[in-house]
C-alpha positions in Angstrom: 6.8 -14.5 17.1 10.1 -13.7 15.5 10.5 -10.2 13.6 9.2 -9.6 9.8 11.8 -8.9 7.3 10.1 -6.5 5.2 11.9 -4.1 2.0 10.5 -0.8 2.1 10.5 1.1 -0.9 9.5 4.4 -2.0 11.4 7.6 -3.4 11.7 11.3 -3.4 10.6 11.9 -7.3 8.1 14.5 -6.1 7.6 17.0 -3.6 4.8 14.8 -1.9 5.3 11.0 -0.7 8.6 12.1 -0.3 10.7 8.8 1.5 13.0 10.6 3.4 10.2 12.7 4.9 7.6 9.6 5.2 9.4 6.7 5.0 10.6 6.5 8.9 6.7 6.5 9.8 6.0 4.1 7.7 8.7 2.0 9.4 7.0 3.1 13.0 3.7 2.4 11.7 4.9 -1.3 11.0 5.7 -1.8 14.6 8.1 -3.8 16.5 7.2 -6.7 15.0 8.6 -6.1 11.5 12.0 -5.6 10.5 12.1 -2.9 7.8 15.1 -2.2 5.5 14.0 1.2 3.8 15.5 1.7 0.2 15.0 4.2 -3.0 17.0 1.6 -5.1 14.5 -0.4 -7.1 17.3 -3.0 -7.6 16.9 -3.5 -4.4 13.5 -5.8 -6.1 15.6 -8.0 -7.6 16.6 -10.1 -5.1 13.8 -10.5 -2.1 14.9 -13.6 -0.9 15.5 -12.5 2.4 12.7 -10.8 3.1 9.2 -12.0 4.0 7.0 -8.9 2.2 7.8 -5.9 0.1 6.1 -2.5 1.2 5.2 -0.7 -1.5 5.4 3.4 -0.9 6.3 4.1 -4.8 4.5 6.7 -6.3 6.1 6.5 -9.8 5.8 2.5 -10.5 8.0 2.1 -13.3 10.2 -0.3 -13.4 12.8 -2.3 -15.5 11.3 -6.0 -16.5 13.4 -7.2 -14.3 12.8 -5.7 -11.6 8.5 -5.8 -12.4 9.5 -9.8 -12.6 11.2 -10.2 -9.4 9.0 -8.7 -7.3 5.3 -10.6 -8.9 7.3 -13.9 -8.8 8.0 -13.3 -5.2 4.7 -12.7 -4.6 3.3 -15.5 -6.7 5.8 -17.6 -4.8 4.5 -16.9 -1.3 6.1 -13.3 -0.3 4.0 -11.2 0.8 3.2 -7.3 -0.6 1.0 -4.5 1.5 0.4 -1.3 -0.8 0.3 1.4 0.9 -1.6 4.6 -0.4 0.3 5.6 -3.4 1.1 1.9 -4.2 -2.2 2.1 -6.4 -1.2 4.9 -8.4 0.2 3.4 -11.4 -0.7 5.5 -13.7 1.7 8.6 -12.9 5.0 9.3 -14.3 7.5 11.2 -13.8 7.9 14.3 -16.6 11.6 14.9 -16.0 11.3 18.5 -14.9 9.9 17.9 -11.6 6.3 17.3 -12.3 4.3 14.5 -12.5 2.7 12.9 -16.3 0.4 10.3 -16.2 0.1 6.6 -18.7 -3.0 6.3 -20.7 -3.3 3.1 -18.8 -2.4 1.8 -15.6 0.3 -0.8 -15.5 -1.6 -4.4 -16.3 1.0 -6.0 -14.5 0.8 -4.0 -11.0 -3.1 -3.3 -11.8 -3.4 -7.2 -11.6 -1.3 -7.8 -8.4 -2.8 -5.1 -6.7 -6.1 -5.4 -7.4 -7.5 -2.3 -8.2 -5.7 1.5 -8.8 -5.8 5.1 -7.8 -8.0 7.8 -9.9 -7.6 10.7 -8.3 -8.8 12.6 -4.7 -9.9 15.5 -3.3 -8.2 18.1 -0.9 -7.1 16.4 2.5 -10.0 16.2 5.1 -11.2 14.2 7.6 -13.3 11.2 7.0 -14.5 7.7 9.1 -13.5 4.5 8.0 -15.9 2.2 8.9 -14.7 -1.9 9.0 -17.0 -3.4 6.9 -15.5 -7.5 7.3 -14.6 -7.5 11.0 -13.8 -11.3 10.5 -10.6 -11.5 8.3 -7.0 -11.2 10.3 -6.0 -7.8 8.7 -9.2 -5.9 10.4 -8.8 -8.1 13.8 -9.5 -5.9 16.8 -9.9 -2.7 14.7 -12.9 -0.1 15.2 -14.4 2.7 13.1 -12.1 5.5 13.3 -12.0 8.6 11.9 -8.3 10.5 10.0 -7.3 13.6 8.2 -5.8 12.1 5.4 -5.9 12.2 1.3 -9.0 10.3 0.8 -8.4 8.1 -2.5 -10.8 7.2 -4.9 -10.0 4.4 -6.6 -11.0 1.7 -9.3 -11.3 -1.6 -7.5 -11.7 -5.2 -8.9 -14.5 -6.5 -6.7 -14.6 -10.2 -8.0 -11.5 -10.4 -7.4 -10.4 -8.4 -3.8 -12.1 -8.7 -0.7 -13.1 -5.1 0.6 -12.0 -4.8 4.4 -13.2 -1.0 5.2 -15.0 1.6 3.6 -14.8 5.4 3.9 -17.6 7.6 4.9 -16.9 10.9 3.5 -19.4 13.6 2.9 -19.0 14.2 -0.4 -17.6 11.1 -1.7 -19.4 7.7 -2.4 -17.9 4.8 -0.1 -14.6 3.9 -1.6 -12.6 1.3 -0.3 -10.0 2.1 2.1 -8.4 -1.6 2.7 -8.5 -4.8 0.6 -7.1 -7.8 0.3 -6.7 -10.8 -2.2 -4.5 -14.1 -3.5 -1.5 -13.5 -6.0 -0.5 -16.9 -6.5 0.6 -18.6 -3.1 1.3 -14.9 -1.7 -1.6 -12.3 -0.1 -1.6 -9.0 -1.3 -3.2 -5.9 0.8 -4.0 -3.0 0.0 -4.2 0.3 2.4 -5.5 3.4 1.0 -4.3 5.8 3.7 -0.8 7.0 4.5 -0.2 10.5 2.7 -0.3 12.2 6.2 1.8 11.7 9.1 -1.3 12.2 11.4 -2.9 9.3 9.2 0.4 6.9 10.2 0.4 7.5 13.7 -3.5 6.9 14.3 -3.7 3.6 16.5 -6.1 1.7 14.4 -4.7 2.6 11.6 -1.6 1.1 12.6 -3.2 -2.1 14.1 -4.0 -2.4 10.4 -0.8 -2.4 8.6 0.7 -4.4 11.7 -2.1 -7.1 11.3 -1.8 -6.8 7.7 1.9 -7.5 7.6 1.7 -10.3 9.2 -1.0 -11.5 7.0 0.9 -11.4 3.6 3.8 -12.3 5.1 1.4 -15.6 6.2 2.9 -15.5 10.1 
């Protein structure tokens, strides 16, 4: 199978998720199979036409129209998007001094694509995530597994995503950790885990964003 051409976005707006820290393991973390063209220029959205699926690594999700246009008509049009960890929160902002504000609201646009958005999480721990639909490509050949990672709670659609895996953390109810669902003629998924290197280097945790990749991207 050739390589995936994939645009790999995500910034350095805060001190955490920063790209030029965590951007080269997400890149390893996609595997040999994709092709991954990392980028802080959110124009960079407006023309995807020669890439297969967008990796979303974004933290602050504002963006222009036309740049919020580009990248749900590629999807709708059959490109693929995998979310990873602070994909879903699209509620925080960035408050100009350094800090982070948040919307009222998460973005309708991106909560629709998506799926579902981030709420909040505890401190970083370690916690199983247990494969709850063994059956769908993205959790092919993937076992129960346990990470030290930021353990996201999050607001989920469930009539319209299919959950994949499930968290099992002590003090948390079972959260999703990886979904999936239809945008159109494109496949959206969404990964949960990612704020730690440890979390990104983890074998089945890659096996999912490489399997998952290849989903959206519908090779």
């Amino acid at each position: 199978m050739s390589q995936l051409d994939a645009l790999v976005i995500g910034e350095r707006t805060f001190p955490f998720h920063s790209f030029d820290e965590m951007g080269p393991h997400v890149e390893a973390a996609l595997g040999d199979g994709v092709d991954a063209t990392l980028t802080e220029d959110r124009d960079d959205l407006l023309d995807l036409s020669g890439y297969d699926l967008v990796v979303d690594y974004l933290t602050d999700s504002t963006l222009t129209d036309d740049q919020q246009e580009s990248l749900l008509s590629f999807v709708a049009d059959g490109g693929g998007y995998l979310g990873m960890h602070c994909a879903a929160d699209i509620t925080s902002t960035h408050d100009g001094e350094g800090g982070i504000d948040s919307r009222d609201e998460p973005i309708p646009e991106l909560h629709d694509l998506i799926g579902g958005y981030f709420l909040t999480h505890p401190e970083q721990s370690t916690f199983d995530v247990n494969v709850v639909d063994d059956d769908h490509p993205v959790t092919a050949g993937v076992s129960d597994f346990s990470v030290f990672d930021e353990p996201y709670q999050v607001d989920y659609d469930a009539d319209r995503v299919q959950v994949l895996a499930r968290m099992a953390h002590p003090d948390l109810e079972d959260y999703p950790v990886v979904w999936v669902r239809d945008h159109g003629a494109g496949r959206v998924c969404y990964a949960s885990l990612g704020h730690t290197e440890e979390s990104l280097e983890h074998p089945e945790y890659r096996r999912i964003l490489q399997n998952a990749a290849g989903w959206v991207a519908g090779a």
